[in-house]
Backbone as JSON, one array per atom type, in Angstrom:
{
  "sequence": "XXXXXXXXXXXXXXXXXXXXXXXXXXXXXXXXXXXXXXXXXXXXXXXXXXXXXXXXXXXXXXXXXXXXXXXXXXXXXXXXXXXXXXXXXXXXXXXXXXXXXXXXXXXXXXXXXXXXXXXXXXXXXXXXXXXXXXXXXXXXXXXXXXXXXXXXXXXXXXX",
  "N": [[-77.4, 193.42, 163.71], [-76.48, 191.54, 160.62], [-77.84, 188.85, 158.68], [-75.5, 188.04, 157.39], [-72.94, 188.14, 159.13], [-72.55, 190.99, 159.06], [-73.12, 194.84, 159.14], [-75.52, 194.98, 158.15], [-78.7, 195.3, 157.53], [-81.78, 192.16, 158.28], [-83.72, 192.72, 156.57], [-82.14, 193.5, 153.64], [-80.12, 191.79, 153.96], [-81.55, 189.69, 153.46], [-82.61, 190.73, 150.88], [-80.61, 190.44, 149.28], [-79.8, 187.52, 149.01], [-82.5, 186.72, 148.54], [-82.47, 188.01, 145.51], [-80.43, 186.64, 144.55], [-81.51, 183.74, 143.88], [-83.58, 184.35, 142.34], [-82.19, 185.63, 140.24], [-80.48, 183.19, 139.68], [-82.38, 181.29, 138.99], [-83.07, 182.13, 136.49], [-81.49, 181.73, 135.13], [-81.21, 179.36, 134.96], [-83.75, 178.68, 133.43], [-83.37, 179.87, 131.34], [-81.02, 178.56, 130.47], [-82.88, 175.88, 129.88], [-84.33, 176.52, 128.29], [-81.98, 176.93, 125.49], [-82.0, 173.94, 125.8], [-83.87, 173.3, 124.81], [-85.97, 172.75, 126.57], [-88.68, 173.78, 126.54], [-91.19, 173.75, 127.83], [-90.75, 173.97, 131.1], [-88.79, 175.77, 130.98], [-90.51, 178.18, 130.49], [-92.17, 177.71, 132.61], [-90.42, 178.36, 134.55], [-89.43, 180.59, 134.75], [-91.48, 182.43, 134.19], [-92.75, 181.57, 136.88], [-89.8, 182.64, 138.46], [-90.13, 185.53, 137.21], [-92.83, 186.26, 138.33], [-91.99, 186.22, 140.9], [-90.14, 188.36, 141.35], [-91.88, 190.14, 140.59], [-93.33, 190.3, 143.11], [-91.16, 190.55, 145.45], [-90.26, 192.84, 144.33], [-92.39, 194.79, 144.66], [-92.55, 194.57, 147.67], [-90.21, 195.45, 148.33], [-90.75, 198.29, 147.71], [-92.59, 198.92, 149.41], [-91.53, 198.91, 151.8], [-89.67, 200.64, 151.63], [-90.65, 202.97, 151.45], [-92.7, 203.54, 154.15], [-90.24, 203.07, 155.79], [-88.79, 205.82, 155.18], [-86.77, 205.91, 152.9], [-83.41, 204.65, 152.09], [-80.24, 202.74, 153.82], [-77.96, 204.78, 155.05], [-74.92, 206.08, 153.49], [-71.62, 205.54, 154.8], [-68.99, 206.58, 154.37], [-65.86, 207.51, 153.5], [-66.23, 210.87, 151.91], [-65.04, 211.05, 148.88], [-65.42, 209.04, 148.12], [-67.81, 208.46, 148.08], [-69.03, 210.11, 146.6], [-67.46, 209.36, 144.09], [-67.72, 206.44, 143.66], [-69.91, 204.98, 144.95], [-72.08, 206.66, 144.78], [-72.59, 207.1, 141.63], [-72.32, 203.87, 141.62], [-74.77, 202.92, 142.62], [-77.37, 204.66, 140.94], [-76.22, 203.43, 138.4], [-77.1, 200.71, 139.29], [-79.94, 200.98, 139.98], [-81.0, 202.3, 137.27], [-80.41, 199.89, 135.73], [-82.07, 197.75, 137.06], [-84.82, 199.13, 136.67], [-85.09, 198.96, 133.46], [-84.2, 195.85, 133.66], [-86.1, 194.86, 134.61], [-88.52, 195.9, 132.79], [-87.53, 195.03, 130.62], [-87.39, 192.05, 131.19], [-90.55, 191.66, 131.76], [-91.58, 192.18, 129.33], [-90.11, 190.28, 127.59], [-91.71, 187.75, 128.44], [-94.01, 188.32, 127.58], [-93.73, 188.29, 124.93], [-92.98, 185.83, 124.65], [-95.3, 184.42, 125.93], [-97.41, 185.51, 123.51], [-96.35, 184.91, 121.85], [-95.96, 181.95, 121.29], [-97.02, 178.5, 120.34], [-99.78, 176.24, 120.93], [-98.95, 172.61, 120.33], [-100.65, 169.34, 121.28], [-100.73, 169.48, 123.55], [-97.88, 170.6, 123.85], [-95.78, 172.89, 124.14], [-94.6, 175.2, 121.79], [-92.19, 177.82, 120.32], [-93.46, 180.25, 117.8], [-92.53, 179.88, 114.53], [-91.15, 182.03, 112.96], [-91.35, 184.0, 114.83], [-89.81, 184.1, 117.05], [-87.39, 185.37, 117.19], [-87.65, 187.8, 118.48], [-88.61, 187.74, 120.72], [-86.39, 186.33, 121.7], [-84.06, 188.26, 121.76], [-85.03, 190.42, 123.28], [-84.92, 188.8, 125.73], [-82.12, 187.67, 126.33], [-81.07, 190.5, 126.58], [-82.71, 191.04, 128.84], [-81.66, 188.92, 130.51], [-78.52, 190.23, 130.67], [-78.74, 192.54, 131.37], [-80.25, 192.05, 134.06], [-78.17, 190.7, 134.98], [-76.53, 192.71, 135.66], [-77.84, 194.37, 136.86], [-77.86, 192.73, 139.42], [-75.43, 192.77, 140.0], [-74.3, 195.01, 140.53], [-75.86, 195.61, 142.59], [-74.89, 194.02, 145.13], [-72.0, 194.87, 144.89], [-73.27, 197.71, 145.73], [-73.88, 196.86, 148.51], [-71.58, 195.44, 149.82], [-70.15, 197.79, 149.7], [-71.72, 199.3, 151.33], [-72.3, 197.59, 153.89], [-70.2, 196.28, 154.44], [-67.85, 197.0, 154.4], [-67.55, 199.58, 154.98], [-69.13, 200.88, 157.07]],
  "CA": [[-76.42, 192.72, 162.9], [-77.14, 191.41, 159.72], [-77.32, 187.39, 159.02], [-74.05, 187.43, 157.15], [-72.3, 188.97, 160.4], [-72.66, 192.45, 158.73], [-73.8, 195.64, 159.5], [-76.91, 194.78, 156.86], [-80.65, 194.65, 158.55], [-82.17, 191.15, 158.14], [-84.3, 193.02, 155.2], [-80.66, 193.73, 153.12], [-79.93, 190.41, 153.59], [-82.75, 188.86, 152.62], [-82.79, 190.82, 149.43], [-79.38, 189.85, 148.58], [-80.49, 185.63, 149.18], [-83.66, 186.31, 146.93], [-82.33, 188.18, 144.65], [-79.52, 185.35, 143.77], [-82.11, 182.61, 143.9], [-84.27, 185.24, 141.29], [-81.03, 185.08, 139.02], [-80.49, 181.81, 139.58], [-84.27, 181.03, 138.23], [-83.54, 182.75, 135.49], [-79.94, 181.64, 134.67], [-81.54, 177.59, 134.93], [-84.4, 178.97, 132.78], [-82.62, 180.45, 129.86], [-80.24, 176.97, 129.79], [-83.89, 174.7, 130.01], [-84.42, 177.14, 126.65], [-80.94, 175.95, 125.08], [-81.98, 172.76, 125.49], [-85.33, 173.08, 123.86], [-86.84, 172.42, 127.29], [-89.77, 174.87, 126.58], [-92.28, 173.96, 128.96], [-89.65, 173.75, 132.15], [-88.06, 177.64, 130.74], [-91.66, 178.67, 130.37], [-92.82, 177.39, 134.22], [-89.18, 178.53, 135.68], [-89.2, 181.96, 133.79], [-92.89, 182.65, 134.8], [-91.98, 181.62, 138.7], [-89.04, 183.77, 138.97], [-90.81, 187.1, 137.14], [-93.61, 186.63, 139.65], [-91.27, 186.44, 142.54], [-88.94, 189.01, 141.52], [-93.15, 191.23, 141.22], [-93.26, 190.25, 144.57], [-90.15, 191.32, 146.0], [-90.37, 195.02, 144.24], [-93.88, 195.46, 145.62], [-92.72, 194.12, 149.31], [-88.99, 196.61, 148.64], [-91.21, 199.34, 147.6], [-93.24, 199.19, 150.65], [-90.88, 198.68, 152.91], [-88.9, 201.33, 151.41], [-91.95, 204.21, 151.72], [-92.5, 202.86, 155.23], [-88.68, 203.45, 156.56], [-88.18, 206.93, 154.5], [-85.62, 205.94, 151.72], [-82.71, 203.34, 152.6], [-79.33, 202.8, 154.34], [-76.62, 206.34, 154.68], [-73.42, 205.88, 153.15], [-70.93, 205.95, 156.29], [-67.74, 206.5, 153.85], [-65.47, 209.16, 152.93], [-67.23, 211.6, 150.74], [-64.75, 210.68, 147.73], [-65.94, 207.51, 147.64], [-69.12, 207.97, 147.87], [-69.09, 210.68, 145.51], [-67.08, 209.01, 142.75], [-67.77, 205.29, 143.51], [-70.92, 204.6, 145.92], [-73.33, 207.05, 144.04], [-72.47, 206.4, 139.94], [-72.92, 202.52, 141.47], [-76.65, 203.14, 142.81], [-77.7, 204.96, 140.04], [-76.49, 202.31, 137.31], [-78.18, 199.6, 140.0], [-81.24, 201.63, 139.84], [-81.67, 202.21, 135.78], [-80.34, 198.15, 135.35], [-83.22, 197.31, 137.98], [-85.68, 199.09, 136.22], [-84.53, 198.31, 132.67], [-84.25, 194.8, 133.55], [-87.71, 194.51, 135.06], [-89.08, 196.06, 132.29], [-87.67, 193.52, 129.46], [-88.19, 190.65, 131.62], [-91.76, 191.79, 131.42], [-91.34, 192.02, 127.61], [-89.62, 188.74, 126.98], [-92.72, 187.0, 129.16], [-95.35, 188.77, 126.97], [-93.69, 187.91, 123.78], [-93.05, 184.2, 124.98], [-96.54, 183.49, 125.93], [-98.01, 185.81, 122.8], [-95.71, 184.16, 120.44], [-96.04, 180.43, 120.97], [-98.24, 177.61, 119.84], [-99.65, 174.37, 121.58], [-99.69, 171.1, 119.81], [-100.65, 168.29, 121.32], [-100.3, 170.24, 124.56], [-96.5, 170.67, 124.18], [-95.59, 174.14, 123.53], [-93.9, 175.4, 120.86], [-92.27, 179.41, 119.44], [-93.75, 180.51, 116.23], [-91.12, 179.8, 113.74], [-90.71, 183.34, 112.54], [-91.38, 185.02, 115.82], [-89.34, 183.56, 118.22], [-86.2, 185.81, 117.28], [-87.4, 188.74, 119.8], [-88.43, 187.22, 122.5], [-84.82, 185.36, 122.08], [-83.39, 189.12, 121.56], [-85.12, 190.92, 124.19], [-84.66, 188.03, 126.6], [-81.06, 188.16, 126.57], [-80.92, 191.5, 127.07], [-82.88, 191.11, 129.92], [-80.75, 188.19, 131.54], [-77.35, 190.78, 130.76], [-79.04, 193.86, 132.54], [-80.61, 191.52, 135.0], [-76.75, 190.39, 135.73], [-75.64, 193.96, 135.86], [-78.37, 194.49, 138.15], [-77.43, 192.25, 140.78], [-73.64, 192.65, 140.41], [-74.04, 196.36, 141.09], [-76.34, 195.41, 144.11], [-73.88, 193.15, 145.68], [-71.4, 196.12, 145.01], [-73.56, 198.82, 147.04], [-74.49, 195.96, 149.67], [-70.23, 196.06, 150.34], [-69.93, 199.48, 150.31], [-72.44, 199.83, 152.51], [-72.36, 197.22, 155.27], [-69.05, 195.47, 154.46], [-66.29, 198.4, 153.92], [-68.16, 201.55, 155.26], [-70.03, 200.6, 157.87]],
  "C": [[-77.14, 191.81, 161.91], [-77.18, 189.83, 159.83], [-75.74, 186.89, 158.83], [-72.68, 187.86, 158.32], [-71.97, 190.67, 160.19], [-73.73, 193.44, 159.52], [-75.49, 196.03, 158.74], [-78.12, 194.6, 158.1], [-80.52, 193.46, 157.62], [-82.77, 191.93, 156.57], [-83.16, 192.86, 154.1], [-80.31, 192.32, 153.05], [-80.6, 189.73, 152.76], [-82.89, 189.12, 151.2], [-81.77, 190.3, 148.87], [-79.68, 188.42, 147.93], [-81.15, 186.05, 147.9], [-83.29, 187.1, 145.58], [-81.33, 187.14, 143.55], [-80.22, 184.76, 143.61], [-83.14, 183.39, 142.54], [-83.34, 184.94, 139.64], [-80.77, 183.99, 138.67], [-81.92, 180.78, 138.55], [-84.04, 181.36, 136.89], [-82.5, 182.39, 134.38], [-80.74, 180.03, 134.19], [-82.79, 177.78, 133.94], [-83.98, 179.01, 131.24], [-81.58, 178.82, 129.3], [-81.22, 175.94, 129.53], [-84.06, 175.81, 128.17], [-83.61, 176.47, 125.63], [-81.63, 174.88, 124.8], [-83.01, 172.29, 125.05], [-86.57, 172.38, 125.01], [-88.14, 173.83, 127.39], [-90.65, 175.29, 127.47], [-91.87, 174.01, 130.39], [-89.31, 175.58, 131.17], [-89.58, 177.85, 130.84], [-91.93, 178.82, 132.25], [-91.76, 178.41, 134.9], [-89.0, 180.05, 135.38], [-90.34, 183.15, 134.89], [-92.58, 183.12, 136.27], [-91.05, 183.0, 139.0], [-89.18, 185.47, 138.66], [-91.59, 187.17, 138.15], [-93.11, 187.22, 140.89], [-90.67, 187.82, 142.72], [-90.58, 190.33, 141.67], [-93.23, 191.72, 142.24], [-92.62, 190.93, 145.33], [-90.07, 192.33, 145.65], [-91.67, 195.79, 144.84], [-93.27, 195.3, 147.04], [-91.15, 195.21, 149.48], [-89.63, 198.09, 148.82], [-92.1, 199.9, 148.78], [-92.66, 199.67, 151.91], [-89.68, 200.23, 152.76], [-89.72, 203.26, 151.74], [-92.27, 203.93, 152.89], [-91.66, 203.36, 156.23], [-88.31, 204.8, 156.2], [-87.04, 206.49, 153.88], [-84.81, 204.27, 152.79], [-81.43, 203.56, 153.57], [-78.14, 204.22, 154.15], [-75.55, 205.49, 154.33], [-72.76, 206.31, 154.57], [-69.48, 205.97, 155.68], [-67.26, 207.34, 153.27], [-66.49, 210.04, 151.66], [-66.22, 211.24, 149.12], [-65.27, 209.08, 147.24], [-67.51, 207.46, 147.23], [-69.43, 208.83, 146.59], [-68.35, 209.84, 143.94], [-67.35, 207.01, 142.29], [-69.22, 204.98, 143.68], [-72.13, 205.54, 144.9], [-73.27, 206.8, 142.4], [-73.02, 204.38, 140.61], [-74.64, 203.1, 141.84], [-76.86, 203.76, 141.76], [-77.52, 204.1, 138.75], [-77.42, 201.4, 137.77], [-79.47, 200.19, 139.5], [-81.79, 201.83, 138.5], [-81.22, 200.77, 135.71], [-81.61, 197.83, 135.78], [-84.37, 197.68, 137.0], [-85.61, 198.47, 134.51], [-85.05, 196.62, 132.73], [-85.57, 194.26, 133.91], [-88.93, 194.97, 134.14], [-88.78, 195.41, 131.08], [-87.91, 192.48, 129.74], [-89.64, 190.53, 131.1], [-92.43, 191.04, 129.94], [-91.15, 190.73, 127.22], [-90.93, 187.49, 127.89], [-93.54, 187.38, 128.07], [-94.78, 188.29, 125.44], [-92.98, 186.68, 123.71], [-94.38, 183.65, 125.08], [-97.77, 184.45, 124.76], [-97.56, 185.21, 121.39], [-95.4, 182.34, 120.43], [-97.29, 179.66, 120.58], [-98.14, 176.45, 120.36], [-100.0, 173.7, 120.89], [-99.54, 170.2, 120.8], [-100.55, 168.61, 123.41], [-98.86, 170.06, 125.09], [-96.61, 172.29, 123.58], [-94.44, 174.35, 122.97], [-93.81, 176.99, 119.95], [-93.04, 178.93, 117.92], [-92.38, 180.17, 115.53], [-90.35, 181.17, 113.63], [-90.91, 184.82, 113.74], [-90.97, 184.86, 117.27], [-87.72, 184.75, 118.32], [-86.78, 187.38, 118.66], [-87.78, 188.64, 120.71], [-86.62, 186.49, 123.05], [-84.01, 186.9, 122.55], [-83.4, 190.04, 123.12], [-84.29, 189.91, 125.73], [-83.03, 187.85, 127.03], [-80.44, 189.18, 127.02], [-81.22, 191.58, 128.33], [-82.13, 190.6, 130.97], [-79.08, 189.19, 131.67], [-78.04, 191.87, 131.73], [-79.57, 193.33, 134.11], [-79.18, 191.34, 135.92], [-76.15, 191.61, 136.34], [-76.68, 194.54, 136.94], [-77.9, 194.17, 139.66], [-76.24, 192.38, 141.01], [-73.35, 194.01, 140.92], [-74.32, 196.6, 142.52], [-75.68, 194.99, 144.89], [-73.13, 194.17, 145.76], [-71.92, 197.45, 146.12], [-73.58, 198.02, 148.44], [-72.95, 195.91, 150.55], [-69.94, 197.07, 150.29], [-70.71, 199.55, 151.38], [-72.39, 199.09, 153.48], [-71.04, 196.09, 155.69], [-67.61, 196.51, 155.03], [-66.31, 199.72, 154.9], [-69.05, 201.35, 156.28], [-69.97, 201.33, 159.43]]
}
């Protein structure tokens, strides 16, 4: 039994937790931006790409390890028209989003300048790290909202 009293393993759980606290990082990041807190979005940005490294190396392991993940235990229309179209968006968002995060890191710390040791975008090259970076935080969202979605199909509903 899972922590939330579900049919989820402790692992399932756990990803759920860090993956909110990942979003969360990233959500309090992007508003320290807004507010022209640069070096705070920079630190908090950083942090939560690392982590989220972390956690796909320690899923991916764990996932090669166990042979694949949890069975669907729910009528076949469901799973066919609901349960598999969701995993498959989860799965291109996930990568997607882990691969502009990337992006919006590399053209944050290739496109700024330190005075005075405050950091500061280029003037004229701050618009795609702003561009990508958004993108990333929307697919990042659609990431986790899909995850949350299989995580009740699978150990909430269908279990």
């Amino acid at each position: 039994m899972g922590v939330f009293g579900t049919g989820a393993s402790f692992f399932a759980d756990f990803s759920l937790v860090f993956q909110a606290v990942i979003l969360g990082a990233f959500i309090v990041g992007w508003r320290r931006a807004m507010a022209k807190r640069i070096e705070e979005h920079q630190k908090i940005m950083t942090t939560a790409f690392v982590l989220n490294v972390l956690f796909v190396g320690i899923y991916m392991i764990k996932s090669l390890l166990s042979q694949g993940s949890a069975e669907f235990m729910g009528p076949e229309g469901v799973k066919d028209f609901l349960y598999m179209p969701t995993v498959i968006v989860h799965g291109i968002a996930s990568l997607l989003a882990f691969v502009l995060a990337g992006l919006t890191l590399y053209y944050g710390y290739t496109r700024t300048v330190v005075k005075k040791r405050r950091v500061f975008p280029k003037p004229l090259m701050r618009t795609t790290h702003r561009i990508v970076g958004i993108l990333a935080i929307s697919t990042w969202t659609l990431s986790f909202l899909t995850g949350v979605f299989v995580y009740i199909l699978l150990y909430v509903l269908y279990q």
